[in-house]
N, C-alpha and C positions, 0 to 999 in steps of 0.2 A: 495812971499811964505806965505802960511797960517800960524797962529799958532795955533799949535794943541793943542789941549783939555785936560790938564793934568788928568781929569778923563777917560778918553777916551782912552785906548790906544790900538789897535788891536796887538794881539799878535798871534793869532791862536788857542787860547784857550774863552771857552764860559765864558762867568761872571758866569754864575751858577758852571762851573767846577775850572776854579777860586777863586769862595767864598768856596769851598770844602777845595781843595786844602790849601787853607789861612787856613782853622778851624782844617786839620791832622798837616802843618808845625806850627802850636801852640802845638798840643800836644805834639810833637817832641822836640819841644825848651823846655814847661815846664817839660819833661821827660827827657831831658839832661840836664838840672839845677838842679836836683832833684838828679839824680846821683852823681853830681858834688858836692853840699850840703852834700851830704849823705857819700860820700868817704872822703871829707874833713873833716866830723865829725868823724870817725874811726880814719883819720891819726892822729887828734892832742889828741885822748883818748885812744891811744892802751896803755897796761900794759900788764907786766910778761915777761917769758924770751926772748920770742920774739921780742921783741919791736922796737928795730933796724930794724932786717928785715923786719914786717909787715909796721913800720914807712915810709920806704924809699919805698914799694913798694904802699904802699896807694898812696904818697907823687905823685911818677909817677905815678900810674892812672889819678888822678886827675887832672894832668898838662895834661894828654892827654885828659881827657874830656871837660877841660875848652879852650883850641884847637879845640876842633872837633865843641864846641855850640858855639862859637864868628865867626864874621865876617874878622876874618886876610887871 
């Protein structure tokens, strides 16, 4: 058996729509890290009399975005 060409690999998609592809799932990852940063900077700076509430619900978003951009 050969060994194949770890640049090479046929998947049924073109290189050109492939390099595409690679250059939108970047904007996606740095556009979910960016929310992820940005909700994490609310949770730990809310003030006034909400702060519990909006605390704990920052607190959850941001456990669901940093979920949704990681590979688990």
């Amino acid at each position: 058996m050969a060994k194949a060409d770890a640049r090479h690999i046929e998947i049924g998609i073109s290189a050109e729509d492939r390099a595409q592809i690679a250059i939108e799932l970047s904007k996606l990852l740095a556009d979910t890290y960016t929310l992820y940063l940005t909700t994490h900077n609310f949770h730990w700076n809310v003030t006034g009399p909400m702060f519990n509430t909006l605390h704990v619900m920052f607190m959850t978003q941001y456990g669901i975005v940093e979920c949704s951009g990681s590979d688990r």
